[in-house]
C-alpha atoms as a printed R data frame, in Angstrom:
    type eleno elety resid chain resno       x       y       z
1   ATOM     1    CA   UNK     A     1   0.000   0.000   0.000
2   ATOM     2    CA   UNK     A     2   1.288   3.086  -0.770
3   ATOM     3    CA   UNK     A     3   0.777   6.310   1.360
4   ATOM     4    CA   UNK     A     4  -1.220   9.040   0.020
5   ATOM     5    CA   UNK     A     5  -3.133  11.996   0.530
6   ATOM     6    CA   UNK     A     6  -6.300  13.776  -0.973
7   ATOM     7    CA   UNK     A     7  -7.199  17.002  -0.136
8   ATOM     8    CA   UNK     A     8 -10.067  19.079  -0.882
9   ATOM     9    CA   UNK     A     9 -11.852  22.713   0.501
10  ATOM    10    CA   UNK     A    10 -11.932  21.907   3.898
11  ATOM    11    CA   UNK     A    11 -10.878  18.168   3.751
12  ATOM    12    CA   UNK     A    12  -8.301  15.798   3.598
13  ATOM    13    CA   UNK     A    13  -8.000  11.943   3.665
14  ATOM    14    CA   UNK     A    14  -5.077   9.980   4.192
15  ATOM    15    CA   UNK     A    15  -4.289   6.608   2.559
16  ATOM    16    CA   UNK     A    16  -2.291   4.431   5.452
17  ATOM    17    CA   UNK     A    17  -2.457   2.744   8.374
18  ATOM    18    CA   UNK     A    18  -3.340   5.172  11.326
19  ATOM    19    CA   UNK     A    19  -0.388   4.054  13.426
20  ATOM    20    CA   UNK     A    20   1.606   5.286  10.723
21  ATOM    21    CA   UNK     A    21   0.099   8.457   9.891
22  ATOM    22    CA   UNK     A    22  -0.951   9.655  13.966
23  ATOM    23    CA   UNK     A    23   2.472  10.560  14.349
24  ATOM    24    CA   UNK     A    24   2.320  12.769  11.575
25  ATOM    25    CA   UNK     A    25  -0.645  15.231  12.442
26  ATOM    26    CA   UNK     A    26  -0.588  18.442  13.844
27  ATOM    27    CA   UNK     A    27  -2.951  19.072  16.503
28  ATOM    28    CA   UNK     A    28  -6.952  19.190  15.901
29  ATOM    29    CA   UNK     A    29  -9.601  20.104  17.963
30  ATOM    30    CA   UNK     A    30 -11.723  16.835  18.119
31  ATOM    31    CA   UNK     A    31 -11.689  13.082  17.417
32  ATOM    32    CA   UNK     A    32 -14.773  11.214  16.734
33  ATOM    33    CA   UNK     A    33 -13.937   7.846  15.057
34  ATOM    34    CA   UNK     A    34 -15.932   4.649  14.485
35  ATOM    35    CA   UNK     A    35 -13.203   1.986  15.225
36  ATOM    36    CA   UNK     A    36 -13.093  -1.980  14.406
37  ATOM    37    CA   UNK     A    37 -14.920  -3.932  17.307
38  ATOM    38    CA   UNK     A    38 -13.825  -6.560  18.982
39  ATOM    39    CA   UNK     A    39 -12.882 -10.301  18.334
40  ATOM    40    CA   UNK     A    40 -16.750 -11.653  19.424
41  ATOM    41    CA   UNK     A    41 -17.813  -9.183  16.577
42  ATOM    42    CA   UNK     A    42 -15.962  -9.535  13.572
43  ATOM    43    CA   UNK     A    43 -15.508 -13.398  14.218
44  ATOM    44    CA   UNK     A    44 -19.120 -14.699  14.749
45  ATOM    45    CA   UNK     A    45 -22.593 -15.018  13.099
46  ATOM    46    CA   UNK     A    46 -25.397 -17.234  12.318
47  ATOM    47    CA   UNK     A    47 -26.692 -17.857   8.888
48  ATOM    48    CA   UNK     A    48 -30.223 -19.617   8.140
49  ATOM    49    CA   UNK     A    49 -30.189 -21.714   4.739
50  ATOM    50    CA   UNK     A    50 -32.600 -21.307   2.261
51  ATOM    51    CA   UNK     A    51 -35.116 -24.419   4.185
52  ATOM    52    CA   UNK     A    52 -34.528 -22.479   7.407
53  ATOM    53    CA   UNK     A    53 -31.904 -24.158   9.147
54  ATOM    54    CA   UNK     A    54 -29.346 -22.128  11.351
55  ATOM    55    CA   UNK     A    55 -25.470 -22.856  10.891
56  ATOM    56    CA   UNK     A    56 -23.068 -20.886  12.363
57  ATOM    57    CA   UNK     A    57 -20.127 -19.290  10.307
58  ATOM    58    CA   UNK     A    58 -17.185 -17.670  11.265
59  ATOM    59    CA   UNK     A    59 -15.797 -14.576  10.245
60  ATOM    60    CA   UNK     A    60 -19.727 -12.885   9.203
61  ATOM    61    CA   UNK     A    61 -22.043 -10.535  11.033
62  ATOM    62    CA   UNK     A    62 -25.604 -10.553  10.977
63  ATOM    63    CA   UNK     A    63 -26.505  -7.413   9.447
64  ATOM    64    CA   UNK     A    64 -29.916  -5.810   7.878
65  ATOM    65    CA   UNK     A    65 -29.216  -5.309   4.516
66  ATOM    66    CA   UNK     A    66 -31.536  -6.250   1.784
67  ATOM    67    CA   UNK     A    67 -32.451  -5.131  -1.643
68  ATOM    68    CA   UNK     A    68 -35.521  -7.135  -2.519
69  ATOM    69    CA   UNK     A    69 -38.983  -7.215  -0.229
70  ATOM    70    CA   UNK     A    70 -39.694  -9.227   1.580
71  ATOM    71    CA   UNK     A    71 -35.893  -9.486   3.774
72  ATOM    72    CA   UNK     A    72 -34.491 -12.566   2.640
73  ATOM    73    CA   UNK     A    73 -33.692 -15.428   5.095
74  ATOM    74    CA   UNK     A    74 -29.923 -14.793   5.206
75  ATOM    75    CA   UNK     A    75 -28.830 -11.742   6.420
76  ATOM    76    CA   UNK     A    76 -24.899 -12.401   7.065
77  ATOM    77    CA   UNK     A    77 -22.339 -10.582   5.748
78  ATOM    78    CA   UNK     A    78 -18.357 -10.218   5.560
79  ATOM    79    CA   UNK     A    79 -17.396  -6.950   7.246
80  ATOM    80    CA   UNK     A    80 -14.089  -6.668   4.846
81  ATOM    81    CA   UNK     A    81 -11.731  -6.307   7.739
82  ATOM    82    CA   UNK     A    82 -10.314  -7.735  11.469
83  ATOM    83    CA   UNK     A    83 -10.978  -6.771  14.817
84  ATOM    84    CA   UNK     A    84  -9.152  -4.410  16.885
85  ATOM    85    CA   UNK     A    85  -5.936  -5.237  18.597
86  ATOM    86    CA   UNK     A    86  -5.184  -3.985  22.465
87  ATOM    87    CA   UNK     A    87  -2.053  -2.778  20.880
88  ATOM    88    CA   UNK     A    88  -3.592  -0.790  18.122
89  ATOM    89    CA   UNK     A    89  -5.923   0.589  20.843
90  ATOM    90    CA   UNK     A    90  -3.494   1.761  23.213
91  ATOM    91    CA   UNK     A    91  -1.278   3.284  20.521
92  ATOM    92    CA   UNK     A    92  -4.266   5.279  19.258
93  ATOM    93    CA   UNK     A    93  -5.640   6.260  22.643
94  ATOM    94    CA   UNK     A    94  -2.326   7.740  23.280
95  ATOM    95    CA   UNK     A    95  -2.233   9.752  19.751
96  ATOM    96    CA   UNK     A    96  -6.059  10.719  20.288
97  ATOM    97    CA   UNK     A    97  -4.984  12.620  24.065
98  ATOM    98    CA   UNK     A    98  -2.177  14.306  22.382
99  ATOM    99    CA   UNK     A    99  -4.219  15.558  19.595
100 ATOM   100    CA   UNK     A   100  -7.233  16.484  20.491
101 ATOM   101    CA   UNK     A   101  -8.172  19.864  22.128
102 ATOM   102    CA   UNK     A   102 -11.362  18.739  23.011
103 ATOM   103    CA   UNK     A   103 -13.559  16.228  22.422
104 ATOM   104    CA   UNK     A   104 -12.109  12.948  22.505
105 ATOM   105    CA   UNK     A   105 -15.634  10.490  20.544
106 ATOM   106    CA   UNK     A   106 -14.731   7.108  20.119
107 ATOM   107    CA   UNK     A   107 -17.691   4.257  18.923
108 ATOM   108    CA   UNK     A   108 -17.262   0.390  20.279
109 ATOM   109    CA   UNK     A   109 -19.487  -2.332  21.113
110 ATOM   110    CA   UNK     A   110 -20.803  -2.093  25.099
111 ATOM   111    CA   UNK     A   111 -18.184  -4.834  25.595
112 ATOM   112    CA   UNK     A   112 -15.058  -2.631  24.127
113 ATOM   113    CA   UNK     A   113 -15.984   0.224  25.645
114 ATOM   114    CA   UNK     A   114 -13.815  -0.212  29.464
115 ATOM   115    CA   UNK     A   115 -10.965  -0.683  27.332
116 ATOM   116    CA   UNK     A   116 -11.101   2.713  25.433
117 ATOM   117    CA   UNK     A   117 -11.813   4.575  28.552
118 ATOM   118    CA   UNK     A   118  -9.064   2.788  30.677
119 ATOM   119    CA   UNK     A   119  -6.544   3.773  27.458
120 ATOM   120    CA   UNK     A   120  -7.684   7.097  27.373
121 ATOM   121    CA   UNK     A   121  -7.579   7.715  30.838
122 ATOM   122    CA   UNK     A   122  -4.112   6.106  31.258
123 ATOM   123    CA   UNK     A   123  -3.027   8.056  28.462
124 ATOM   124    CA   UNK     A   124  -4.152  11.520  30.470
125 ATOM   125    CA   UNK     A   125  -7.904  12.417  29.671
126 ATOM   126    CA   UNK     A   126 -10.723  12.625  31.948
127 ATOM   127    CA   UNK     A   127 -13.537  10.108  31.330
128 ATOM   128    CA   UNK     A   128 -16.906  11.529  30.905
129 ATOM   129    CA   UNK     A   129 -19.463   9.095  30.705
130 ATOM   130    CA   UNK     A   130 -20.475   6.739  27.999
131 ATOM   131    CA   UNK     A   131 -22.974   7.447  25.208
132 ATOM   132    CA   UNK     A   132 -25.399   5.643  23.785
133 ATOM   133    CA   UNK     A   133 -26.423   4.941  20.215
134 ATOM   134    CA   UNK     A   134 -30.089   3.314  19.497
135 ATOM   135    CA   UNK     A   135 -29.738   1.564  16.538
136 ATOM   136    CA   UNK     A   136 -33.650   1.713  15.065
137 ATOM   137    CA   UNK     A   137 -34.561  -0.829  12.507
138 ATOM   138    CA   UNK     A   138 -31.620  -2.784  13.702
139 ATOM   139    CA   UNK     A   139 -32.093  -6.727  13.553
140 ATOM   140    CA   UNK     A   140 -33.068  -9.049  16.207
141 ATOM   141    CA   UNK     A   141 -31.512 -11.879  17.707
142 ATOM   142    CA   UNK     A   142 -31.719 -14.680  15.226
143 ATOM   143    CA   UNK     A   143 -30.635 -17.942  17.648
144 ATOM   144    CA   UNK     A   144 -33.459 -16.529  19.972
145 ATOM   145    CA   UNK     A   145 -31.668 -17.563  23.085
146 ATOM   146    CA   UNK     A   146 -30.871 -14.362  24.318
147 ATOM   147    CA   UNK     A   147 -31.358 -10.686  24.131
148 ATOM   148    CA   UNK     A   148 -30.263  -8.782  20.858
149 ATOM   149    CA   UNK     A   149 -28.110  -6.199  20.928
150 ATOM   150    CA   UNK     A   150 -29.600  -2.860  19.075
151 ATOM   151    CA   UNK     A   151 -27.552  -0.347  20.987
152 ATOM   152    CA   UNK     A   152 -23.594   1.043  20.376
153 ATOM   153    CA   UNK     A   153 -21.124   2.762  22.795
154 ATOM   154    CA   UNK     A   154 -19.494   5.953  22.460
155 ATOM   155    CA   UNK     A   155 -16.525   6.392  24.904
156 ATOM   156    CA   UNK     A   156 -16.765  10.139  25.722
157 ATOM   157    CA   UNK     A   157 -13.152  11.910  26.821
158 ATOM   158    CA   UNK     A   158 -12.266  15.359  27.194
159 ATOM   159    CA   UNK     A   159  -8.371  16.920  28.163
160 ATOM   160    CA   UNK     A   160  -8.836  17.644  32.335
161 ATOM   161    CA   UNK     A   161 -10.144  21.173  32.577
162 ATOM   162    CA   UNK     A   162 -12.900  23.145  31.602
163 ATOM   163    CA   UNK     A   163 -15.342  21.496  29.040
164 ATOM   164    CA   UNK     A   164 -18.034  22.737  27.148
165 ATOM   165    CA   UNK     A   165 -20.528  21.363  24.156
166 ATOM   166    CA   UNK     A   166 -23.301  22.787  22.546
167 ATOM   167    CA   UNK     A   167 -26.420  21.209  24.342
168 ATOM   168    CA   UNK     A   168 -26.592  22.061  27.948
169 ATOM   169    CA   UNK     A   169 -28.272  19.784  29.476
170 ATOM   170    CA   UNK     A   170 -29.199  17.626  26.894
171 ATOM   171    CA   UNK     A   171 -29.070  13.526  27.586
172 ATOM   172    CA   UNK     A   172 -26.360  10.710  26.339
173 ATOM   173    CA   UNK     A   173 -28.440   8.900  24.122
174 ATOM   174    CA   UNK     A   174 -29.198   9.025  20.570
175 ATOM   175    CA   UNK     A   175 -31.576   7.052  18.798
176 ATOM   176    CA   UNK     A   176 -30.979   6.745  14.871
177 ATOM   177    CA   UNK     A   177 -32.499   4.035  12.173
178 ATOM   178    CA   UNK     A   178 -29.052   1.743  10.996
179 ATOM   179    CA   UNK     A   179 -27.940   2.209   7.361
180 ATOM   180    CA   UNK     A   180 -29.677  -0.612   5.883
181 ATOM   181    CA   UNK     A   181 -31.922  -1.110   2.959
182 ATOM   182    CA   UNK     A   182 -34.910  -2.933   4.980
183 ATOM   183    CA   UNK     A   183 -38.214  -3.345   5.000
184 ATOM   184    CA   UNK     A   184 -39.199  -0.457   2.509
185 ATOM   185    CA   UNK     A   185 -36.154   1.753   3.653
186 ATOM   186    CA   UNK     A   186 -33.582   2.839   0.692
187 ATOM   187    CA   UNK     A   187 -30.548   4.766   1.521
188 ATOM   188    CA   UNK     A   188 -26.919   5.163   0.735
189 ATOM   189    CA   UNK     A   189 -25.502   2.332   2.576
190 ATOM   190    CA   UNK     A   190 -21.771   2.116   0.934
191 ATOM   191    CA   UNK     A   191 -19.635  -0.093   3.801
192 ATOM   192    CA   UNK     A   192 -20.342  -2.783   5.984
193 ATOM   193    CA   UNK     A   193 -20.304  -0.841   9.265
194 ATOM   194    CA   UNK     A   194 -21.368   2.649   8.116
195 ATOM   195    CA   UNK     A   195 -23.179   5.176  10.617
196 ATOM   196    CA   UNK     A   196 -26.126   7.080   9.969
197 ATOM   197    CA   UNK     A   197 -25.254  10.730   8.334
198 ATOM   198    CA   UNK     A   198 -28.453  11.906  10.932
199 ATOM   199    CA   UNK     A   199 -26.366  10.399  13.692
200 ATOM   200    CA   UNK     A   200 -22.652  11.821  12.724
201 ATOM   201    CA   UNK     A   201 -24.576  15.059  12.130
202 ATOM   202    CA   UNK     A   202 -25.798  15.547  15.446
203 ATOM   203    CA   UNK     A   203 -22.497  14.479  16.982
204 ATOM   204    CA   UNK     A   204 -20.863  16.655  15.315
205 ATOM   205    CA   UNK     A   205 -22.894  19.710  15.974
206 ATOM   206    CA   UNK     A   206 -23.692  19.039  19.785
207 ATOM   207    CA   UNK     A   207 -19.579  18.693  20.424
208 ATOM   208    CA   UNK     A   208 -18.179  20.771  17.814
209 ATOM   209    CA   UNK     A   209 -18.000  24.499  16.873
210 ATOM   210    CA   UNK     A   210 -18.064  25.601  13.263
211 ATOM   211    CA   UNK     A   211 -14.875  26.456  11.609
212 ATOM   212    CA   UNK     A   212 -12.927  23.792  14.014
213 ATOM   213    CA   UNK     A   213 -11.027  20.787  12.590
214 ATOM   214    CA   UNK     A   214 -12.594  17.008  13.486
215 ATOM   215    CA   UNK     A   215 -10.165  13.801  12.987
216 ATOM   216    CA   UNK     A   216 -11.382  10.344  12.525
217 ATOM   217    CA   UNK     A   217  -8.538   7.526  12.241
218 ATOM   218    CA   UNK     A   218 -11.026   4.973  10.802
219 ATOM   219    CA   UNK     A   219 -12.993   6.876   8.456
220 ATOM   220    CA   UNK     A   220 -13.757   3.652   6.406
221 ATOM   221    CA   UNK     A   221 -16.704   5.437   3.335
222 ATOM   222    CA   UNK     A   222 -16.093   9.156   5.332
223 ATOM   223    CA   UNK     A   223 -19.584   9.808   7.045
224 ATOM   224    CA   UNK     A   224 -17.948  11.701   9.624
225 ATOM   225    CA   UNK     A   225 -16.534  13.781   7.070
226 ATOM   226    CA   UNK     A   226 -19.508  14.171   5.256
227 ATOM   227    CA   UNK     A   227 -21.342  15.490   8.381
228 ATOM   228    CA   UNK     A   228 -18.296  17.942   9.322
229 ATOM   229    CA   UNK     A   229 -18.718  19.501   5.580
230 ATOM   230    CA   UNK     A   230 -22.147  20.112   5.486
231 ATOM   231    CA   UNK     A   231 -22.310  22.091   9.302
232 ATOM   232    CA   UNK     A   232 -18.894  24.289   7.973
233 ATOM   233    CA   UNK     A   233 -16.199  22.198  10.002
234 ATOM   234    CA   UNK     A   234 -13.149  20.630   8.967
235 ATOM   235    CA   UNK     A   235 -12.360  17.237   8.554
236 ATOM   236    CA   UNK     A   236  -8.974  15.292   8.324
237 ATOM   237    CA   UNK     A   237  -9.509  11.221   7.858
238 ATOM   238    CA   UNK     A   238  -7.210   8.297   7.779
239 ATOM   239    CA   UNK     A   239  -8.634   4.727   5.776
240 ATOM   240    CA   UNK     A   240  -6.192   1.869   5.289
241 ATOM   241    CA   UNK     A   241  -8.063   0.070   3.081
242 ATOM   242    CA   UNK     A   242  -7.712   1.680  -0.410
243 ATOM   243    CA   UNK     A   243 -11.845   0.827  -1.733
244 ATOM   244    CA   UNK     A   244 -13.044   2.545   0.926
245 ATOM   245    CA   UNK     A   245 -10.298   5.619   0.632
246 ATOM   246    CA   UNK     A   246 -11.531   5.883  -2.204
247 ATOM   247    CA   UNK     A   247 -15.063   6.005  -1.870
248 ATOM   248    CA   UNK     A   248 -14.501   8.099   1.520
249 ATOM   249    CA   UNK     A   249 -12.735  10.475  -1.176
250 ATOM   250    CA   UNK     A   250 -15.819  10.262  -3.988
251 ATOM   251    CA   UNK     A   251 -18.579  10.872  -1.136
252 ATOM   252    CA   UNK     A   252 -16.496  14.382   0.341
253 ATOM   253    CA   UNK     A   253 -15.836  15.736  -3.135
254 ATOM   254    CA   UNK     A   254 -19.802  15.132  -3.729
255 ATOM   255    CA   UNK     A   255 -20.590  17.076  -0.606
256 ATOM   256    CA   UNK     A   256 -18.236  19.560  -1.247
257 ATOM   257    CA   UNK     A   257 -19.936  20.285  -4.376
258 ATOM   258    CA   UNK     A   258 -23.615  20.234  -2.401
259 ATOM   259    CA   UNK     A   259 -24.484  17.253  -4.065
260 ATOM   260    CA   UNK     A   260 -24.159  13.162  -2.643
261 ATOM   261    CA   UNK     A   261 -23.104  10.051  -3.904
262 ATOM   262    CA   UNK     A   262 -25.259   8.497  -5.802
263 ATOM   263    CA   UNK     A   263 -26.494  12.326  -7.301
264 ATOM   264    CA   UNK     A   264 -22.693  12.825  -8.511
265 ATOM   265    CA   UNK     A   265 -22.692   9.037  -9.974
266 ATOM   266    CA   UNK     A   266 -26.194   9.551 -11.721
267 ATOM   267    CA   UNK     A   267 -24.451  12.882 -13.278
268 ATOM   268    CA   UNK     A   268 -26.870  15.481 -11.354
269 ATOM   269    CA   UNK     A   269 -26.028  18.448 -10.393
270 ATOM   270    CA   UNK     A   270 -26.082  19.973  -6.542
271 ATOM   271    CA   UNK     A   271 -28.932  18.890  -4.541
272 ATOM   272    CA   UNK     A   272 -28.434  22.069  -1.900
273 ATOM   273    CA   UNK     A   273 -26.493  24.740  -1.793
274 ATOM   274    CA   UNK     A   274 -26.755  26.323   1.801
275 ATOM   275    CA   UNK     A   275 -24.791  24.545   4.519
C-alpha cells in the first residue's frame, strides 16, 4: 500500500495505516472515530439456509441489509476487515490525548468500551461518561436464546479542565435508524459498518463548533466527514483500506460540491447549496 493523501476545501483523507500516519498530524480540535470492534464481533454469526436451518459461520455478522422485499432469510455478511488489537488501541488512545483539544468520541461495542476509557484515561484524559447509540430498525436476535443487541457505545473523553458542548443539558443517548436497505427503507448504505449521516450530524454539531477541525482515524466510506462539511467544520480522515479511501474520497468531493453520492454518480447536479 502506498501512502497518500487527498485534499479538498476543507478536507483531507489519508491513505495508510493510522499508526503510521498519527504521528504525523498536527494538533486538531476533536476526534470522533468509528473503530473496528472486537474479536466476538468480527468473528461470529449465524446464517439460516434457504429451508430455514441455522449454521453458524465464522468470520460474518448478521446485518440488515436487503435489496428485494420481503428481507431474505440470510442476512450475514463479511465486514471486509479484522478486529481491533489492544495494541492498536493503546497506541491510538495515546495519539487521540495528544491531539485532540477537546472532544475525545470514540464508537465500540458495550463490551469494548472499558478498554477505550481505561486507554484514554491512562493516556491523560478525563472520562466523561459513555454514550449511547439506538440503533432503530436494527435486527433481532436470530438464535433466539438471548437478548439482541440494538444499541452502540461511544466512549466520551475530554483533556482535564474546563469542558463545554453545545447542548446544555441535553441527555447521552441518541436514537438513529441503521444504514440498511430494509423493509421499505432505501438509503446510501456504501460499507459494511457505516453510521447514519443523521447520527454523525448531530455528533458533530452538539460537540463541535463551526470552523474547528474534526479527525477520525477509521474513516472507512467518510460519514464523519460528510457530516463535518455540510455544518462548515473541517475534517482530516485516515482509511487503510484503499476501496473505501476511495469512496470516503468520492462521497467528500460530492458534498463539497452540495451534491451526494449516488447524485454525482447519476451525473446530477447539486442537490443544496446552503450549509
Amino acid at each position: 500500500m502506498t501512502a497518500r493523501v487527498v485534499t479538498g476545501k476543507g478536507w483531507a483523507m489519508h491513505l495508510g495505516d493510522c499508526l503510521d500516519v498519527l504521528p504525523t498530524l498536527e494538533r486538531v480540535d476533536h476526534v470522533i472515530t468509528d473503530p473496528p470492534y472486537g474479536e466476538h464481533v468480527h468473528r461470529s454469526g449465524i446464517r439460516l439456509t434457504p429451508d430455514g436451518q441455522k449454521y453458524k459461520r465464522r468470520d460474518i455478522r448478521a446485518l440488515p441489509d436487503v435489496t428485494a422485499q420481503p428481507c431474505r432469510a440470510s442476512r450475514s455478511i463479511d465486514l471486509g476487515f479484522e478486529s481491533l488489537l489492544p495494541g492498536v488501541r493503546a497506541a491510538c488512545a495515546g495519539c487521540f490525548a495528544y491531539l485532540a483539544r477537546r472532544w475525545t468520541l470514540v464508537f465500540s461495542d458495550m463490551e469494548g468500551a472499558d478498554g477505550w476509557r481505561s486507554e484514554l484515561t491512562s493516556h491523560g484524559l478525563e472520562f466523561i461518561r459513555y454514550g449511547v447509540w439506538v440503533k432503530e430498525r436494527s435486527m433481532p436476535q436470530i438464535s433466539g436464546d438471548r437478548p439482541g443487541n440494538r444499541v452502540e457505545q461511544i466512549t466520551i473523553a475530554h483533556p482535564k479542565g474546563r469542558k463545554r458542548w453545545n447542548s446544555g443539558g441535553l441527555g447521552n443517548v441518541w436514537q438513529h435508524p441503521i444504514v440498511a436497505n430494509c423493509n421499505g427503507h432505501r438509503s446510501e448504505r456504501v460499507h459494511t459498518t457505516q453510521k447514519p449521516e443523521s447520527l454523525m450530524l448531530e455528533l458533530v454539531k452538539l460537540f463541535t463548533d463551526p470552523g474547528e477541525t474534526i479527525l477520525d482515524a477509521f474513516a472507512g466510506s467518510g460519514t464523519t466527514g460528510v457530516a463535518c462539511l455540510r455544518l462548515g467544520r473541517k475534517f482530516i480522515g485516515i482509511e487503510r483500506d484503499e476501496k473505501y479511501f476511495e469512496l470516503a474520497c468520492e462521497r467528500l468531493r460530492a458534498e463539497e460540491s452540495g451534491s451526494t453520492l449516488s447524485a454525482r454518480r447519476a451525473g446530477q447536479g447539486a442537490l443544496f447549496t446552503d450549509k
